[in-house]
C-alpha positions in Angstrom: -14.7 20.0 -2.6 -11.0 21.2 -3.6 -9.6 18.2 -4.4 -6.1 19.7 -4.9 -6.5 21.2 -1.6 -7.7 17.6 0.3 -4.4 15.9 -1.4 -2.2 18.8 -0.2 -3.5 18.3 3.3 -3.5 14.4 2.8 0.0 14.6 1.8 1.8 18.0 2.2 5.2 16.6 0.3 3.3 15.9 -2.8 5.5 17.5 -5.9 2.8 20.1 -8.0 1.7 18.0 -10.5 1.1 19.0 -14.2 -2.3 20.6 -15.1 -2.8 19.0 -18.7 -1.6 15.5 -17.0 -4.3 15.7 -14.0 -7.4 16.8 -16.2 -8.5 14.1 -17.8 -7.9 11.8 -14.4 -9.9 14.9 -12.4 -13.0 15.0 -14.5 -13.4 10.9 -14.3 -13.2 11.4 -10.6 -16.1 14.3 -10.7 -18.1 12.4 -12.7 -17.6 9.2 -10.7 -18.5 11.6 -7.8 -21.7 12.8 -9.2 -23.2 8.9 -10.0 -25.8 8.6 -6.6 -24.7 5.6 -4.6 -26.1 3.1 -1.7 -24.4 3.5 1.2 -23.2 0.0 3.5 -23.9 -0.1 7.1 -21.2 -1.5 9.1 -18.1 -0.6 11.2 -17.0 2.9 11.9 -20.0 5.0 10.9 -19.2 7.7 12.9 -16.3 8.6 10.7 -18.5 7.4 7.0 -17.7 11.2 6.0 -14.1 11.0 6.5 -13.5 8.1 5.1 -15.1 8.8 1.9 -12.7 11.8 1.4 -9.9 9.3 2.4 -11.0 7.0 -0.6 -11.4 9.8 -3.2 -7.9 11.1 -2.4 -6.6 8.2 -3.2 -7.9 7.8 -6.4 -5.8 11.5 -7.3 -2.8 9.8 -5.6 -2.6 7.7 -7.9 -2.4 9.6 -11.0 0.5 11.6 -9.3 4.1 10.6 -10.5 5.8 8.2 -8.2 3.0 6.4 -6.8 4.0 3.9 -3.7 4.7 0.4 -5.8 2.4 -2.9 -3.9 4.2 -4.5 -1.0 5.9 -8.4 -1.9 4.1 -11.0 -1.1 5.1 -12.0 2.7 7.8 -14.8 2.5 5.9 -18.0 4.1 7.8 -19.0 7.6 9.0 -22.7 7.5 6.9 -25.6 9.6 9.8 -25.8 12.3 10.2 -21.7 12.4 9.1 -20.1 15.8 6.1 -16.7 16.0 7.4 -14.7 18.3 5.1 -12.0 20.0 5.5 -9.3 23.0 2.6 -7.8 24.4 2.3 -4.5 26.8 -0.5 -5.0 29.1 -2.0 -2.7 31.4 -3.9 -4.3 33.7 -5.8 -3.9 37.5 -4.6 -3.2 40.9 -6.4 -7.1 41.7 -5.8 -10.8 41.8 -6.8 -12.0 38.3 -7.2 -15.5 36.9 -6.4 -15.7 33.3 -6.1 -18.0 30.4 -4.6 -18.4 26.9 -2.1 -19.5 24.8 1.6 -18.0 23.6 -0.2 -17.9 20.2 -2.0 -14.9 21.4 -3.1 -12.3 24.4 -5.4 -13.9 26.7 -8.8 -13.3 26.7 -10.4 -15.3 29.5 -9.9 -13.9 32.9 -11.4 -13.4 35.9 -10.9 -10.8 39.1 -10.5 -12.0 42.5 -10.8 -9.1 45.6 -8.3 -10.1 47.9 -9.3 -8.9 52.1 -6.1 -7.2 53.8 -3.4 -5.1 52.7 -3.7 -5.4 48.7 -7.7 -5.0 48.2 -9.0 -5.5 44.4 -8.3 -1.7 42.5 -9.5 -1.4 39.0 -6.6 1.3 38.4 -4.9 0.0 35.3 -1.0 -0.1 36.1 1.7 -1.0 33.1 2.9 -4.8 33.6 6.2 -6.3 32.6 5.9 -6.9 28.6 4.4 -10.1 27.7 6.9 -12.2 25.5 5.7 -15.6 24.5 6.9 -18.2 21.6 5.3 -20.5 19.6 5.8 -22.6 16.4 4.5 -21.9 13.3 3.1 -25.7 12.5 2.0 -25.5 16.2 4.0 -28.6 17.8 4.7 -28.4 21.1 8.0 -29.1 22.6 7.7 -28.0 26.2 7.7 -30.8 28.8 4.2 -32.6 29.4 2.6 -31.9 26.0 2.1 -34.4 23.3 5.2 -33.7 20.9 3.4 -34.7 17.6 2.5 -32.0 14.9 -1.2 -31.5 15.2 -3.0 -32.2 11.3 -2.5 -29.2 9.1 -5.0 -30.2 6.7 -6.8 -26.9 5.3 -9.7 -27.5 7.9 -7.7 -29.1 10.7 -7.2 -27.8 14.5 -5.2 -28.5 17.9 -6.0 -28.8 21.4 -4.0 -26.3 23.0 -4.7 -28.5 26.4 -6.9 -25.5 28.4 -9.5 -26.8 27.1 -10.3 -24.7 23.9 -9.7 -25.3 20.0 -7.3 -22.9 18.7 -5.5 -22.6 14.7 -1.9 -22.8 14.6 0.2 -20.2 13.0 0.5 -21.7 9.7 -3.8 -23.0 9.2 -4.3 -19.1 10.5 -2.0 -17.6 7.4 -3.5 -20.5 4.7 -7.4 -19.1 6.4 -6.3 -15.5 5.4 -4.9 -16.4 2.1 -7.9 -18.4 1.3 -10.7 -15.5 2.0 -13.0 -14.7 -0.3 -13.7 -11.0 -0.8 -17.8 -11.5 0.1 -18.1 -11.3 3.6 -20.8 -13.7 3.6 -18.6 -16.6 1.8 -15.8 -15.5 4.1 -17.9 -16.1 7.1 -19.0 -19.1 5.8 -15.1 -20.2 5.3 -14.2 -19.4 8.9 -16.5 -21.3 10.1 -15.0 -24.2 8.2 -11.6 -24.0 9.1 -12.5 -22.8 13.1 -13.3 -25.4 15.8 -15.8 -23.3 17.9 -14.6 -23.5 21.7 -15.4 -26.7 23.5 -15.1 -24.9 27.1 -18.3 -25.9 29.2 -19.6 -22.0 28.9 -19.0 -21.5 25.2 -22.8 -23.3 24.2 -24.2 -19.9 26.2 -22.4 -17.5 23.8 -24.7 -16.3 20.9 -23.9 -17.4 17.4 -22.2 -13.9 16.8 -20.0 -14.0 20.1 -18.7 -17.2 18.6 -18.2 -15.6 15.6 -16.4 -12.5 16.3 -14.0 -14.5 18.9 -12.9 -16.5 15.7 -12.1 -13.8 13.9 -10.1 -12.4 16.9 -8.4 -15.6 17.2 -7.4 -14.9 13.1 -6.3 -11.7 14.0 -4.4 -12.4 16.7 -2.3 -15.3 15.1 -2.0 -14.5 11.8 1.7 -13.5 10.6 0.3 -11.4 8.4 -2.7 -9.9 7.3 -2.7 -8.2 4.0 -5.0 -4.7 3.8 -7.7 -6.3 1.6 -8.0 -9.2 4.0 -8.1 -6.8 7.0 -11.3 -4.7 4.7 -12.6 -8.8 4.6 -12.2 -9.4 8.1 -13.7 -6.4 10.1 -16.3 -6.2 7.0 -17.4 -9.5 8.5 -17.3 -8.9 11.9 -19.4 -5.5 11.5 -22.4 -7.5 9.7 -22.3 -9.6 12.6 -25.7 -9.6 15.2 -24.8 -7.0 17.8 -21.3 -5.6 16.4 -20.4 -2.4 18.1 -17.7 0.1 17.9 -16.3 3.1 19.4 -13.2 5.0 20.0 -11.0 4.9 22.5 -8.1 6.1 24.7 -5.8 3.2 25.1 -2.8 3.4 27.7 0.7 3.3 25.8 -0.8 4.4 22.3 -0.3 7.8 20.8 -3.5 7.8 19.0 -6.9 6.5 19.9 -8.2 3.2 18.5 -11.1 2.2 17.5 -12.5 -1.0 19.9 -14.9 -3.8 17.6 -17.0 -5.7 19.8 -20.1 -7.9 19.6 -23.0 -7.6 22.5 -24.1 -11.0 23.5 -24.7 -13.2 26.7 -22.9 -13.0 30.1 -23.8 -14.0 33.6 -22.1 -13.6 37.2 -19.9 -16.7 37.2 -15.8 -16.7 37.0 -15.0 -16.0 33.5 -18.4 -15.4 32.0 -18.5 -11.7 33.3 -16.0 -9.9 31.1 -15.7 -9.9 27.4 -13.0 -8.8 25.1 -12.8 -5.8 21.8 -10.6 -6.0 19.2 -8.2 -3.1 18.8 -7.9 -1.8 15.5 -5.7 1.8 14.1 -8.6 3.7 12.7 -6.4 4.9 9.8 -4.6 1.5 8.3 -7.1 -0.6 9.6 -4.2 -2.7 11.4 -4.5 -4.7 14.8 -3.1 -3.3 17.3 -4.3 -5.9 20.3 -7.0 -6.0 23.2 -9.2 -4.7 25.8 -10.4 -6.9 28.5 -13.6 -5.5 29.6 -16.7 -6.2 31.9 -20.0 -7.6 29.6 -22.1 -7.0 32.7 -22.4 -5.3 35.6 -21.1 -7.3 39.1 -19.2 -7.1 42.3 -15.7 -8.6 42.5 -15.5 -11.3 44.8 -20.1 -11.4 45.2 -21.3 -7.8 46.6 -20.5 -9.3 50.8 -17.1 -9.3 50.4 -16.1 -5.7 50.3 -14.5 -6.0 46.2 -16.0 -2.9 44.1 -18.7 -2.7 41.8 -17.9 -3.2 38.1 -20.3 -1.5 35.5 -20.9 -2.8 32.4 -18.4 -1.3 29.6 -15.7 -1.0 31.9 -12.4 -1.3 30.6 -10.4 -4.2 32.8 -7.0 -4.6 31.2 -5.1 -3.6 27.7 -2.5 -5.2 25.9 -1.3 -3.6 23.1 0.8 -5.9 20.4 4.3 -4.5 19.9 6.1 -7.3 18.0 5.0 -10.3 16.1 8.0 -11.7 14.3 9.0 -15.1 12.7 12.2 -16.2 14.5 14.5 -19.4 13.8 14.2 -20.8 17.4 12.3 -20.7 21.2 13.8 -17.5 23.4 15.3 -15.9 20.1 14.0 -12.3 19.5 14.4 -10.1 16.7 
């Protein structure tokens, strides 16, 4: 392969660098090219090839001049600091029942086919945007909930009060910080820190459905995720029993994403019937939000009552995370 030619097609501005500078640097990368190597199974295979090339033109990057400097270290918000978040969802023509947090997007729903004039359509309309607050320590201030900071030791959760186990802000940014770069020790880790759900359907999700909805969850509150944390993260979820992937048109995005997923158990009752991916930019590895989509096949509203028929795989909803930003109080945006 041209490797001069890859970089100028990686990066057109590059300045021509010098010859005598770039030959030592290109013969270690042709011999490091050479050496036969194991490849890992996991996320993204479909694009293996092109994401080799990505990872040897890095390498030449950097022994151009002017090579991007690390990002700082994220400044850490303050207890009594507010996350906010907005959301665009697209979501169905239908009655839905959902639940969640202001943490993060919902992932529990349900569809309900209404008889008359506004029948259940699965036509995915844009919604208003989705703006939600939250505090970093996770205390709640909104009438009817318990006031007092939830423990924030290293392994301690909340009650969000519908019935789940969720991390605050702040125990989601110490998880990330914390991860070991093994996916197996970071698995192990998660599992530490994360109270599985205590909803009355969670004992019939597989080990790995729990799994993979806990590392959403870190996703999806985290301030921050580093890149070698994100590598962690999905690394994690793809050795995971039944981890999936594929690309995918999403509505309001001007690239197609790449949607992570784990296969597990469902059955036809309320919420139990749809399952959620995780959203990820196939070229910085970022997350970029959620599809809501149906883990079986079923009739909205039970096959008598005149709701369509919902195959498995079918995309439901989408919310795509536009802003997550650390704010000094409630209904302040950035």
């Amino acid at each position: 392969m041209d490797e001069m030619r890859t970089l100028q097609d990686f990066r057109a501005d590059a300045p021509a660098p010098d010859h005598a500078r770039l030959t030592p640097g290109r013969q270690r990368l042709l011999d490091e090219a050479a050496r036969p190597r194991r490849l890992r199974a996991g996320w993204l295979l479909a694009t293996a090839g092109a994401a080799a090339a990505v990872t040897a033109v890095a390498v030449l990057v950097t022994l151009l001049p002017g090579s991007p400097e690390p990002p700082p270290p994220a400044v850490k918000p303050k207890p009594d600091q507010w996350v906010y978040r907005k959301t665009q969802w697209y979501g169905p023509r239908c009655d839905t029942v959902r639940s969640g947090r202001p943490g993060m997007e919902w992932l529990a729903f349900d569809l309900r086919h209404q008889q008359g004039d506004q029948p259940c359509s699965l036509e995915q309309r844009a919604e208003p945007p989705e703006e939600a607050w939250e505090r970093y320590d996770g205390r709640e201030e909104r009438p009817g909930f318990d006031a007092t900071p939830p423990a924030q030791t290293p392994t301690g959760a909340r009650d969000n009060g519908a019935g789940s186990d969720t991390l605050t802000h702040r125990q989601a940014d110490a998880l990330v910080e914390d991860l070991p770069d093994d996916p197996g020790a970071a698995l192990v880790l998660i599992r530490k820190r994360s109270i599985p759900s205590s909803v009355s359907s969670a004992w019939r999700m597989t080990r790995a459905q729990r799994d993979f909805e806990e590392i959403a969850e870190i996703l999806g509150t985290a301030t921050t995720v580093p890149e070698d944390k994100r590598k962690v993260l999905l690394r994690t979820a793809g050795d995971l029993e039944g981890a999936r992937s594929v690309s995918t048109d999403a509505p309001g995005s001007d690239r197609k994403l790449t949607a992570l997923w784990v296969e597990g158990n469902h059955r036809d009752y309320a919420y139990e019937r749809n399952t959620f991916r995780v959203l990820i930019d196939p070229e910085t590895r970022e997350f970029r939000g959620f599809q809501l989509v149906a883990g079986m096949g079923y009739w909205v509203g039970g096959k008598k009552s005149g709701g369509p028929f919902v195959a498995k795989g079918t995309v439901l909803a989408t919310g795509l995370r536009t802003a997550t930003e650390v704010v000094g109080k409630p209904d302040q945006r950035p």
